[in-house]
Each structure stands twice: as structure tokens, then as C-alpha cells.
DSSP file (Angstrom, degrees, kcal/mol; ACC not computed):
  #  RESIDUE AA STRUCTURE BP1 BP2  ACC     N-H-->O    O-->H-N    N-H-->O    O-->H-N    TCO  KAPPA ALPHA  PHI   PSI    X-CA   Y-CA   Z-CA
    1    1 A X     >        0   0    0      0, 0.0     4,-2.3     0, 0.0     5,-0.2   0.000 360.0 360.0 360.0 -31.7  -15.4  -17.2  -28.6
    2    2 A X  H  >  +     0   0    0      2,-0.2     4,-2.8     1,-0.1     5,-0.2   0.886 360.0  55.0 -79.6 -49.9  -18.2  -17.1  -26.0
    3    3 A X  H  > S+     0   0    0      1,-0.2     4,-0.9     2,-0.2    -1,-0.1   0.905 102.0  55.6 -33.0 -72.7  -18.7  -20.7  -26.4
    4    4 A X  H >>>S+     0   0    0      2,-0.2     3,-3.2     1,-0.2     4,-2.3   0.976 110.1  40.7 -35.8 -75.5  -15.4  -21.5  -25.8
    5    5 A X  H 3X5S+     0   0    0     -4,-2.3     4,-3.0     1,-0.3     5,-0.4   0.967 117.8  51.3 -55.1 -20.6  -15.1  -19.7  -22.1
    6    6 A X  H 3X5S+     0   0    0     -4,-2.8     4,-0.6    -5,-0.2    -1,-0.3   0.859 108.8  50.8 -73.6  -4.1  -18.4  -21.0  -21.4
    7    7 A X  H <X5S+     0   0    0     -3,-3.2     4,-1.0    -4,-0.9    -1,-0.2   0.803 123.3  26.2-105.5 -72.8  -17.0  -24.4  -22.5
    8    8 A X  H  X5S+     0   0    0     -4,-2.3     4,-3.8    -5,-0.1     5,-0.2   0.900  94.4  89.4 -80.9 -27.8  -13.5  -24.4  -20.1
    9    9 A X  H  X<S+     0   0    0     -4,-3.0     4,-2.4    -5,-0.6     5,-0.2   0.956  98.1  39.0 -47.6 -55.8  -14.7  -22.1  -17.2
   10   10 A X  H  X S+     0   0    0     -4,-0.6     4,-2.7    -5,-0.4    -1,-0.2   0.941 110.3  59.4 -58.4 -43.6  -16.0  -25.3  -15.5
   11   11 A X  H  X S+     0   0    0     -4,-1.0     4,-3.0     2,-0.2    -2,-0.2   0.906 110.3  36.7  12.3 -97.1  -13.4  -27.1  -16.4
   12   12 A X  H  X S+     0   0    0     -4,-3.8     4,-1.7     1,-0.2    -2,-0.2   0.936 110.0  61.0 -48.3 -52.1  -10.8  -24.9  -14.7
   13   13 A X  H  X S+     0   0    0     -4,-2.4     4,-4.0     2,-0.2    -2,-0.2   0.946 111.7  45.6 -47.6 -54.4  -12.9  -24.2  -11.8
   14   14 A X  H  X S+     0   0    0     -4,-2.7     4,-1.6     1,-0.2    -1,-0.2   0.938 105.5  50.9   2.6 -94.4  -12.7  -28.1  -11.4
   15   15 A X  H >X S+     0   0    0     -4,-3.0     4,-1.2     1,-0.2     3,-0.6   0.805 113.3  54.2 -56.2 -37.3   -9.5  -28.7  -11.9
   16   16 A X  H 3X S+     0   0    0     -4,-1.7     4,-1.6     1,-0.3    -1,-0.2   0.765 104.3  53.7  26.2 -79.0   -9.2  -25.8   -9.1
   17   17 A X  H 3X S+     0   0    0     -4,-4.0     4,-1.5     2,-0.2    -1,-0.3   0.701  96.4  62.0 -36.4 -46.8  -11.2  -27.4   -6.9
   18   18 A X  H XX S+     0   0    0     -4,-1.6     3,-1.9    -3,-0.6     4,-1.7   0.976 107.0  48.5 -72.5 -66.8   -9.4  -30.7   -6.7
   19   19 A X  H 3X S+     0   0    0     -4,-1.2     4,-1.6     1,-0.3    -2,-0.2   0.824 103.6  54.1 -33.6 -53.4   -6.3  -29.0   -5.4
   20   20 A X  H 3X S+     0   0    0     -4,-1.6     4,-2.2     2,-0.2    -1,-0.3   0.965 108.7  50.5 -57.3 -40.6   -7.5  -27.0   -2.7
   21   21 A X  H <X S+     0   0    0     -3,-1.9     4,-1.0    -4,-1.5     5,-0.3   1.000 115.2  45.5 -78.2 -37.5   -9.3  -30.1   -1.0
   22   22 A X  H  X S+     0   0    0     -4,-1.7     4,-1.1     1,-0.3    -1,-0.2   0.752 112.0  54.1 -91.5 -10.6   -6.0  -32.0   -1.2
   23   23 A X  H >X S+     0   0    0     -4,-1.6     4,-1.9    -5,-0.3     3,-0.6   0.962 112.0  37.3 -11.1 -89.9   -4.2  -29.3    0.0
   24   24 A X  H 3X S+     0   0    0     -4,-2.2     4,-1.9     1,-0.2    -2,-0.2   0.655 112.4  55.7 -79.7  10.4   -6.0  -28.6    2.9
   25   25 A X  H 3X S+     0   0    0     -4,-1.0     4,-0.8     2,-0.2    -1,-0.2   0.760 114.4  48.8 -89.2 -25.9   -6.7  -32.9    3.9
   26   26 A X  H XX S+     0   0    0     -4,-1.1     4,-2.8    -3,-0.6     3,-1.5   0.989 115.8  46.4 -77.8 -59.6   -2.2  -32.8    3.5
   27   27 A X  H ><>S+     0   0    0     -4,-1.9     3,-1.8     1,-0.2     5,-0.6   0.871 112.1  47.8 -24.2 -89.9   -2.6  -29.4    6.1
   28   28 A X  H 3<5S+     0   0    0     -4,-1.9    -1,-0.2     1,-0.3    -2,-0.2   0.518 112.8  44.9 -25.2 -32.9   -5.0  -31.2    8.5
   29   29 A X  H <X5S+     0   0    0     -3,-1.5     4,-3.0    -4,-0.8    -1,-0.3   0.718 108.7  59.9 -82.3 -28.9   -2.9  -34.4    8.9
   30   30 A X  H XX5S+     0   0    0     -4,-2.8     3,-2.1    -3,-1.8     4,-1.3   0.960 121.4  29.6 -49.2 -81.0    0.6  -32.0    9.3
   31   31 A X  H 345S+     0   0    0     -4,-0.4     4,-0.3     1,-0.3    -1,-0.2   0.459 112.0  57.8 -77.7   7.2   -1.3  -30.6   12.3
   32   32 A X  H 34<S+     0   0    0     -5,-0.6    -1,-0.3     2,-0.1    -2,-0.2   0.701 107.8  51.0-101.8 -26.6   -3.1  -33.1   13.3
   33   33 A X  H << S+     0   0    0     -4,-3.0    -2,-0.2    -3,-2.1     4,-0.2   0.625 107.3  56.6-100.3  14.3    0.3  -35.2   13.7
   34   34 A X  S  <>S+     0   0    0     -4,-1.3     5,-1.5     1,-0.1     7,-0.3   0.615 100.9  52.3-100.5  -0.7    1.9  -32.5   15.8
   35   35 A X  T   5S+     0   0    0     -4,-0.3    -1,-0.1     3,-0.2    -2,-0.1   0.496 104.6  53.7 -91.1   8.6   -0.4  -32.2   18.3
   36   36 A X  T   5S+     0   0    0      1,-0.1    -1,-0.1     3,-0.1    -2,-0.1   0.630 112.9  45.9 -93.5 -15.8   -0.5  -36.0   19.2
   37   37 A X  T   5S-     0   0    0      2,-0.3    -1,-0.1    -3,-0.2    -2,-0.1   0.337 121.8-123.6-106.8  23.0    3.4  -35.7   19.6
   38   38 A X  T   5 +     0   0    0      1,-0.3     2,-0.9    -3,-0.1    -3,-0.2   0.841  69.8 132.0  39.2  55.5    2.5  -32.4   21.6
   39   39 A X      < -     0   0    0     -5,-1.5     2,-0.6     3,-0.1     3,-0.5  -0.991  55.8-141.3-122.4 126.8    4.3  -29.8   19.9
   40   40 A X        +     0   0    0     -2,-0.9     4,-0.4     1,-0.2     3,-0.4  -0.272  61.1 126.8 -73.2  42.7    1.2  -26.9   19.5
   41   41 A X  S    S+     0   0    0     -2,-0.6     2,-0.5     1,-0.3     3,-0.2   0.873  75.2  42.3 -67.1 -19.5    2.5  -26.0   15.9
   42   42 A X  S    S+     0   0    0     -3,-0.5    -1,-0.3     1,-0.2    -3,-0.1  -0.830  92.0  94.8-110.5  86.6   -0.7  -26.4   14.3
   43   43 A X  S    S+     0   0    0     -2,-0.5     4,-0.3    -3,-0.4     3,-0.3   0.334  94.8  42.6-111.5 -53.6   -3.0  -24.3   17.7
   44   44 A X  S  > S+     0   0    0     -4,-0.4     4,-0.8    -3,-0.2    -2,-0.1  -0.051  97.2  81.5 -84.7  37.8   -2.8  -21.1   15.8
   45   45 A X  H  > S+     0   0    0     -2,-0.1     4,-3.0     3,-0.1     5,-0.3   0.913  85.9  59.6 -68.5 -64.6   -3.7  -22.6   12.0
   46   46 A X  H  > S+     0   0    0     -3,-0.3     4,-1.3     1,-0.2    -2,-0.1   0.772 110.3  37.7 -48.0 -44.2   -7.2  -22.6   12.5
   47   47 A X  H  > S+     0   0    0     -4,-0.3     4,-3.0     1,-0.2    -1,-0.2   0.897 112.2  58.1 -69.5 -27.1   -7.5  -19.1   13.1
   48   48 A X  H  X S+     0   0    0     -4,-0.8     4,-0.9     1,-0.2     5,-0.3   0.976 104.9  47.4 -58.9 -39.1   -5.1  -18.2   10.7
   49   49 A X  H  X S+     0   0    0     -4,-3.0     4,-2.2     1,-0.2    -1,-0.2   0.854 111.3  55.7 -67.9 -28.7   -7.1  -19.9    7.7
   50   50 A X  H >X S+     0   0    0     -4,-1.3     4,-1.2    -5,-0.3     3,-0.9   0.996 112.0  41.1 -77.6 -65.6  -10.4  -18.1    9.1
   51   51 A X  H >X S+     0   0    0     -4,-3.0     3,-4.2     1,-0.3     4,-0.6   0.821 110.7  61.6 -41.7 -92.2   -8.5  -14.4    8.8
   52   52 A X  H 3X S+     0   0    0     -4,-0.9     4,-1.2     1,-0.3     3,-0.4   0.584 107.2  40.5  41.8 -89.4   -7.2  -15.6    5.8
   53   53 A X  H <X S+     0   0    0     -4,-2.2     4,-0.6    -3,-0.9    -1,-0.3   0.758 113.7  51.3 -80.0 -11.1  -10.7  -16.0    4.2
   54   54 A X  H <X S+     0   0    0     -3,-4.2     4,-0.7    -4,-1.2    -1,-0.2   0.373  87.7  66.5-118.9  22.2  -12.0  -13.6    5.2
   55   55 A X  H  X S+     0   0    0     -4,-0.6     4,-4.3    -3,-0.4     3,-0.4   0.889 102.0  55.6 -90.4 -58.9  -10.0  -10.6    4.5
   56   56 A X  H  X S+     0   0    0     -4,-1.2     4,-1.2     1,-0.2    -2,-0.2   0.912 111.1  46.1 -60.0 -29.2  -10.5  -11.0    0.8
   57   57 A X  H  X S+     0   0    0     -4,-0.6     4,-1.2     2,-0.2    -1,-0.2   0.840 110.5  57.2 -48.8 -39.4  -14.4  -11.0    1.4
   58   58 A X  H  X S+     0   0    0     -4,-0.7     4,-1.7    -3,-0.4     3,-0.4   0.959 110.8  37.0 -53.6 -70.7  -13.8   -8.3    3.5
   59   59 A X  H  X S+     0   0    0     -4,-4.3     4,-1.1     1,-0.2    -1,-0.2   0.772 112.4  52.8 -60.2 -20.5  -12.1   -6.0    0.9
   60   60 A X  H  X S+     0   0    0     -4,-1.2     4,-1.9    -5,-0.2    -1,-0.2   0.709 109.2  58.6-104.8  -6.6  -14.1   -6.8   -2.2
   61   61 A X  H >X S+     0   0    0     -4,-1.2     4,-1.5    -3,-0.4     3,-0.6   0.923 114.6  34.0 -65.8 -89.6  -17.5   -5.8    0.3
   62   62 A X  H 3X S+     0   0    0     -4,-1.7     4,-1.0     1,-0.2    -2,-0.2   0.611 114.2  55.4 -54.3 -14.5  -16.3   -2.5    1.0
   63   63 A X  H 3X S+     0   0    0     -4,-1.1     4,-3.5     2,-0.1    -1,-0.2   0.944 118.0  47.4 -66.0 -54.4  -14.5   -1.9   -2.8
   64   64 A X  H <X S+     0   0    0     -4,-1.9     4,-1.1    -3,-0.6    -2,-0.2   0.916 107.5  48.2 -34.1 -73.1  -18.4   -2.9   -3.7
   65   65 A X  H >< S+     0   0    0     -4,-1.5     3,-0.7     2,-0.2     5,-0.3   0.939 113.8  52.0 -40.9 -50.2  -20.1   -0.7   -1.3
   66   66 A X  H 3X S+     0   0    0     -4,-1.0     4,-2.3    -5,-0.3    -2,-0.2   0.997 114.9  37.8 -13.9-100.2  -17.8    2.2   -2.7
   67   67 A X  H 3< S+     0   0    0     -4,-3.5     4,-0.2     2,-0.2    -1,-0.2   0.375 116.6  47.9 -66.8  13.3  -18.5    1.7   -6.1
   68   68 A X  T << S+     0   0    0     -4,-1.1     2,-2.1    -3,-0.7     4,-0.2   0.334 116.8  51.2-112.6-112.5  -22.6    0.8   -5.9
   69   69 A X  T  > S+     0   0    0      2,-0.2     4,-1.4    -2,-0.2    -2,-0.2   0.298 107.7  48.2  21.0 -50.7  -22.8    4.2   -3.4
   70   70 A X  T >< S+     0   0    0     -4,-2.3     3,-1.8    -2,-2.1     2,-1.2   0.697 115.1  52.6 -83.0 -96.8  -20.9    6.6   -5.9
   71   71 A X  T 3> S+     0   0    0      1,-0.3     4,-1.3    -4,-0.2    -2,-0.2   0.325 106.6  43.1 -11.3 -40.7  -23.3    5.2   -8.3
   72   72 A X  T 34 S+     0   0    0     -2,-1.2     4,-0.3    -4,-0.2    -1,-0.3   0.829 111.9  57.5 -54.2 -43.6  -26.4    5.7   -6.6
   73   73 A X  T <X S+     0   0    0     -3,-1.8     4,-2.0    -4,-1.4    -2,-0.2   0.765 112.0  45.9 -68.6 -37.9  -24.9    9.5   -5.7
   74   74 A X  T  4 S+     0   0    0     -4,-0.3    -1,-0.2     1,-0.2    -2,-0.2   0.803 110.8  49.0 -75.9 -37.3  -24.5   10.0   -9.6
   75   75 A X  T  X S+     0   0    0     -4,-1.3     4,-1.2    -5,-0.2    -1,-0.2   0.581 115.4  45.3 -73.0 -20.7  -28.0    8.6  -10.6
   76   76 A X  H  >>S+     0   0    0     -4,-0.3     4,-3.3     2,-0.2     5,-0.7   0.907 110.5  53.9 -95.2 -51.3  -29.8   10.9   -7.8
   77   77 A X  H  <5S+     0   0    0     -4,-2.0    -2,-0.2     1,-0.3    -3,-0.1   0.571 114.8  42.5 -57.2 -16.1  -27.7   14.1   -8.8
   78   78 A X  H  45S+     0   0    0     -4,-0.2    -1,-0.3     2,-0.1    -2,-0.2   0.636 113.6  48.4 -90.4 -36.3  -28.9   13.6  -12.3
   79   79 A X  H  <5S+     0   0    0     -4,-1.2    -2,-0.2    -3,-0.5    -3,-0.1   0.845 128.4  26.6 -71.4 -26.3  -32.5   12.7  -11.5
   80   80 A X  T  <5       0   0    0     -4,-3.3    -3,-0.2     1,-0.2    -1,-0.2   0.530 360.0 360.0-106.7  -4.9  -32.8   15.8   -9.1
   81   81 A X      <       0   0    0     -5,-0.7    -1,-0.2     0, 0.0    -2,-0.1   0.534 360.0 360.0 -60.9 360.0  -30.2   17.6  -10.9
């Protein structure tokens, strides 16, 4: 069984991979031919895509900090307990 995921996980990650770049090369040409015909649709993308990424980073830091913190609290309260 182990074999196995270790066997497809790159795999998927891959396949994964090739969509997101062609994804965002079809983004980049949308907005890169409305601002030549000067309609600003694509001015606010770039910040969106930043917010975007970084909001899940954001959250899974501070779930992290959370949970490693209560952990810590539980291993000292036992050691000094």
C-alpha cells in the first residue's frame, strides 16, 4: 500500500503542475491583451493572485503556531507538573 502512494504521489503532483502553468500563461495573455486595447481589466489581477496566495499560507501558519504552542504548554506542565 505504501508503495503504491509513494508510486503516484509524483505522478499527480505532476499532472497538477502542468495545469496551473497553463492556466496562468492563458491568464497573463487575457490581461496582457486588455491593457494594449486600454481597458484596465487585468490592473487589479496582480494583487489579487498575491492575496490569493497568501492567505492560505497565512492560515495554516497561525493553525500551526496554535497547535505546536498548546503542545509545548502540555509537555512543560507535565515536566514541571
Amino acid at each position: 500500500m505504501r508503495l503504491k502512494v509513494i508510486l503516484i504521489t509524483p505522478f499527480l503532483a505532476l499532472m497538477a503542475g502542468a495545469e496551473s502553468f497553463a492556466q496562468c500563461s492563458m491568464c497573463r495573455a487575457v490581461t496582457n491583451s486588455n491593457m494594449q486595447n486600454d481597458d484596465f481589466v487585468g490592473t487589479g489581477l496582480n494583487p489579487a493572485i498575491i492575496y490569493l496566495m497568501i492567505l492560505p499560507y497565512v492560515l495554516l501558519s497561525v493553525i500551526a503556531f496554535v497547535f505546536f504552542r498548546k503542545q509545548i504548554m502540555q509537555r512543560l506542565r507535565s515536566f514541571f507538573g
